[in-house]
N, C-alpha and C positions, 0 to 999 in steps of 0.2 A: 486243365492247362498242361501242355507239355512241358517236359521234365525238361527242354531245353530253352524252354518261354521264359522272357525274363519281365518282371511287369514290374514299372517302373514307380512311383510313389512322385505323388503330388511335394511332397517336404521335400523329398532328394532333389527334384528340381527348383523348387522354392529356394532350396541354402546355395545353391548352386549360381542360379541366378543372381542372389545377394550381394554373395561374393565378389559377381564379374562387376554387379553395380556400384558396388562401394569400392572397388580397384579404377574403376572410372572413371567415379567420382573424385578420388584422389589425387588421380592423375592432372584433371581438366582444373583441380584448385592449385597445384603444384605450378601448371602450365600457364594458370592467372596469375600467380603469386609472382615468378620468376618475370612474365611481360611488364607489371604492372611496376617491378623493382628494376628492370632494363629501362624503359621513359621514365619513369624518375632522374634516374642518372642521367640519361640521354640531356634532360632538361638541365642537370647540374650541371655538367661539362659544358652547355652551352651559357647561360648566366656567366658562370666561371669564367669563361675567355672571353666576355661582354664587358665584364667586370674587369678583369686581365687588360684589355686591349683600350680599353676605355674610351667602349664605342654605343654614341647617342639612340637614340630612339629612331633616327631615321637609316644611320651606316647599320643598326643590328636588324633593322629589318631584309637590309640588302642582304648581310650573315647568312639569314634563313633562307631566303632565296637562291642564293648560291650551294647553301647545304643542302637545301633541296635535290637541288640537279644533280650535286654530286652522291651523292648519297641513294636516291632512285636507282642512278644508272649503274653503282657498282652492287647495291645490295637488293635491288627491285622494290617490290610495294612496300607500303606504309608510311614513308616520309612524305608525302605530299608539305608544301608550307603549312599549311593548317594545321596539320599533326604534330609537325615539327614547333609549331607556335603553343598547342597543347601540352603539349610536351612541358616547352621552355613554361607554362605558368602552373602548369600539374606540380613543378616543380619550387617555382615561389610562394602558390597556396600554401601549400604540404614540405616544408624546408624539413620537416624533423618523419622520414620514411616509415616510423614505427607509428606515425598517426593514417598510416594509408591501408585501408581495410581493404583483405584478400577476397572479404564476400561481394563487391562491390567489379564490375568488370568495367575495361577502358572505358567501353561507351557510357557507362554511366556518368565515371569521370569526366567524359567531355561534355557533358549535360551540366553537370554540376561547376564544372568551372564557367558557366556561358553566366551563373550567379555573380554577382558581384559582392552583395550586400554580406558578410562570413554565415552571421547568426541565421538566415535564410537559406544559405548553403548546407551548414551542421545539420538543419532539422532535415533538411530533405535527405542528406546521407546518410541521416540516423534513422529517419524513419522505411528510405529504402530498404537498407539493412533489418531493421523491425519487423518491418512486411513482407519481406525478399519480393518485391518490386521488380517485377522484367524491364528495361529502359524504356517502352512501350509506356507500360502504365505510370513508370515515373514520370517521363513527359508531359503525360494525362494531367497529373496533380498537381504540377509545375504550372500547366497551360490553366488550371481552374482557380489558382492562387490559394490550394489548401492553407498555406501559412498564413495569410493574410487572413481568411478566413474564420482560422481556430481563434487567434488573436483577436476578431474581433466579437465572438460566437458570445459571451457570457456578459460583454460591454464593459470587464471590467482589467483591461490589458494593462499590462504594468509591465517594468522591467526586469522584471523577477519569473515570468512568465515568456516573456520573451527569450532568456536566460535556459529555462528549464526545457523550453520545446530544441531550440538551438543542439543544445547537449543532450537530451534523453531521447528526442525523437515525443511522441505522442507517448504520454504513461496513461495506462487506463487504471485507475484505483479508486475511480467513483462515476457512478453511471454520468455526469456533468461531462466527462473524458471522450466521451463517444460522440458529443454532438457537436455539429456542425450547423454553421450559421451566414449565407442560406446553404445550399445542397445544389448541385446543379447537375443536371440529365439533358448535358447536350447532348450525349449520346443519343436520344428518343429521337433527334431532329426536329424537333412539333416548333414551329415558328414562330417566334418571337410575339409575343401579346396573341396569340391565336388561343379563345375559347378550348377548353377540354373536360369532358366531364370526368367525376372520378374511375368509371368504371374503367373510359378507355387509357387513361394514366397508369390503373393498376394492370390491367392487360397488358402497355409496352413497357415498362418495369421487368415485369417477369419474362417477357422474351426476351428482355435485354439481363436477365439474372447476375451475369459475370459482371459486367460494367455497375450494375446497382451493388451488388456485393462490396466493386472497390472504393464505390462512393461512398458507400456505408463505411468502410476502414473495418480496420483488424478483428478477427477473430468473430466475424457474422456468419452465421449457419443460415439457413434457409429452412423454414418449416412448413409454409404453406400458405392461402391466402386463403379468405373466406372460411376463418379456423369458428366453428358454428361454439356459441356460448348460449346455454338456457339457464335463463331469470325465472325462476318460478315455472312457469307454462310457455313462456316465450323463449322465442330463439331468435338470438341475435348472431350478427358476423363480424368479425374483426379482418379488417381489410389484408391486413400483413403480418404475419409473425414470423421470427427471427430468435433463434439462439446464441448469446453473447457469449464463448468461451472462456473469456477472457474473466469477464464479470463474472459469468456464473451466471444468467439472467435469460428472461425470455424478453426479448423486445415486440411490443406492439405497438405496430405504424398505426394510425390513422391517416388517410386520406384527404384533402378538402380541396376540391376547386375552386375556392372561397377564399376571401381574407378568414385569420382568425376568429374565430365566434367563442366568449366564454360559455357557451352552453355545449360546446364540444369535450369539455372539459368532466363534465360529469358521467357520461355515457364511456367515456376512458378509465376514469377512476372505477368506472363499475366494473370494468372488465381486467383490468389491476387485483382489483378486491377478486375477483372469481377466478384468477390464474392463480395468484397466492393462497389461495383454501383448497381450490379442485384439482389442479395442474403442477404445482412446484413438488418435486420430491425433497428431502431433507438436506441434500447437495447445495440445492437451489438458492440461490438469491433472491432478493425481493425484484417483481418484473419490471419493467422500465417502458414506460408508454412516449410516445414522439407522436404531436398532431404536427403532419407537412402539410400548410396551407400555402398559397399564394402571397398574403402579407400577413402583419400584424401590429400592433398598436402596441407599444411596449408595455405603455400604462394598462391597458387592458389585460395585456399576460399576467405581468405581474401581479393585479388583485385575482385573476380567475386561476392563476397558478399559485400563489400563496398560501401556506397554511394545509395545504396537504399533504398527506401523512404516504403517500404512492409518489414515486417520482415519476412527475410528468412532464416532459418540455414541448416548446411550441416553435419550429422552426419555420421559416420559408424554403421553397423550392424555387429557381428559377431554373428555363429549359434553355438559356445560353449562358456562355462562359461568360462570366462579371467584369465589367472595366476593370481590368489588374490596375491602372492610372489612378483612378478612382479610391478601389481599395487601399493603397498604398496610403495616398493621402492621409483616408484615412486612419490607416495603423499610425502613423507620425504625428498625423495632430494630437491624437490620444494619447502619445508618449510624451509630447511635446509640456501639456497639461499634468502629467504625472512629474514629467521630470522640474515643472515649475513648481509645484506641491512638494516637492521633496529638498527644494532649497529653501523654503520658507522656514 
């Protein structure tokens, strides 16, 4: 090399680049922080002289409309009424500033105020925050009624539960955490009551990975499908495997285009028993098996899942988004129930 070559070093660019990223990064949270503390206020000032002028629901709607126009024409974009109405509830939601998290951008906020219900609002801003959530995917979770959902996944919803998702967001501290009850892959498009066998479900699964990833929720790795296990002289395949970081665990999907069968039950457990002897290093958690079938018979799960020493759960899939109406119901009647039991 010439004495006047200079050859540059893979780290020198690495620290280099770092740097510029986390100066950037800085900037663009600085630049959220200050927007998201400017609508706030915007909102305060406006309530404030609602309140002030002691003007009803239909003269402050006129307010908006007028601040509208004025406000466009001397300062340009971002006031539109809608923004300006966001604003003014961004601001009654959220009255105390220091509960408005910087991780979280407008649009989010405007997603999350379209909530009405709080403790359905909290989980989702807690859980956006949890998963750093693009407003994309958050929509996603909103449109599949994850809340409703988790609430209703284990049948045994209480107000203590409804309480802890509100405030924590999803806590994962027992493979129970992770599932979801049913799962839904609208993303595959496969129509509604349309026949599928399992191989071609596990085939759009995995070209759909990202989207299966965020249906699955937090901290899912990807390991492979048709992960080969040998019983003696035979070999067997395990449809799905999955790394929980969270847990510590290896997750193994099973498959069914079927309702649930207790005999799926044991051929799970087998392969449980052969991850935790052959497969787990000392790190490791005990593996966590999920059969995704079509339905199930509750009574059924519970004697063919009962008493086993592997955790195994038994979910439904469906391939369209679930009556949110529906589900609702059903979260309230069950509270309804709970909260009659606890007056007694």
């Amino acid at each position: 090399m010439n004495e006047n070559e200079i050859q540059l070093s893979d780290t020198l660019i690495t620290e280099i680049t770092a740097v510029l990223e986390t100066a950037r990064n800085n900037v663009a949270r600085q630049v959220n922080n200050e927007l998201l503390n400017a609508y706030w206020n915007i909102g305060r000032i406006i309530v404030e002289y609602e309140q002030s002028s002691g003007l009803n629901d239909v003269t402050a709607r006129s307010l908006i409309l007028e601040l509208s126009k004025t406000l466009s024409t001397k300062l340009g974009k971002g006031f539109s009424r809608s923004n300006l109405f966001n604003m003014r509830n961004f601001y009654l939601n959220y009255p105390d500033v220091q509960t408005v998290s910087g991780q979280l951008s407008w649009s989010h906020y405007c997603e999350l105020l379209l909530l009405s219900d709080v403790s359905k609002r909290g989980f989702y801003e807690k859980e956006t925050i949890n998963s750093k959530w693009s407003v994309r995917e958050m929509k996603r979770q909103i449109s599949t009624s994850l809340f409703e959902r988790l609430l209703l996944s284990d049948g045994k919803i209480n107000k203590k539960t409804v309480l802890s998702l509100a405030l924590h967001g999803i806590e994962m501290s027992s493979p129970a955490d992770i599932i979801k009850d049913p799962y839904v892959f609208e993303f595959l498009d496969i129509p509604e009551n349309k026949p599928v066998i399992e191989h071609d479900l596990e085939k759009a699964l995995i070209q759909q990975i990202e989207k299966f990833l965020l249906e699955l929720g937090r901290g899912f790795m990807f390991v492979g499908t048709q992960q080969r296990i040998t019983l003696g002289n035979t070999h067997r395949y395990v449809d799905i495997v999955f790394y929980n970081k969270i847990l510590r665990a290896y997750v193994l999907i099973e498959l069914k285009a079927v309702k649930f069968l207790p005999e799926a039950v044991g051929q799970l457990n087998a392969y449980l028993n052969y991850y935790s002897t052959e497969v787990n290093d000392e790190n490791d958690n005990a593996p966590i098996g999920i059969i995704l079938c079509t339905d199930k018979d509750a009574v059924d799960a519970e004697y063919a899942l009962g008493g086993l020493s592997n955790n195994i759960f038994a979910s439904r899939y469906v391939s369209y988004i679930p009556n949110k109406t529906e589900l609702i119901a059903q979260v309230e009647a069950v509270l309804k129930e709970w909260h009659g039991q606890e007056d007694k």
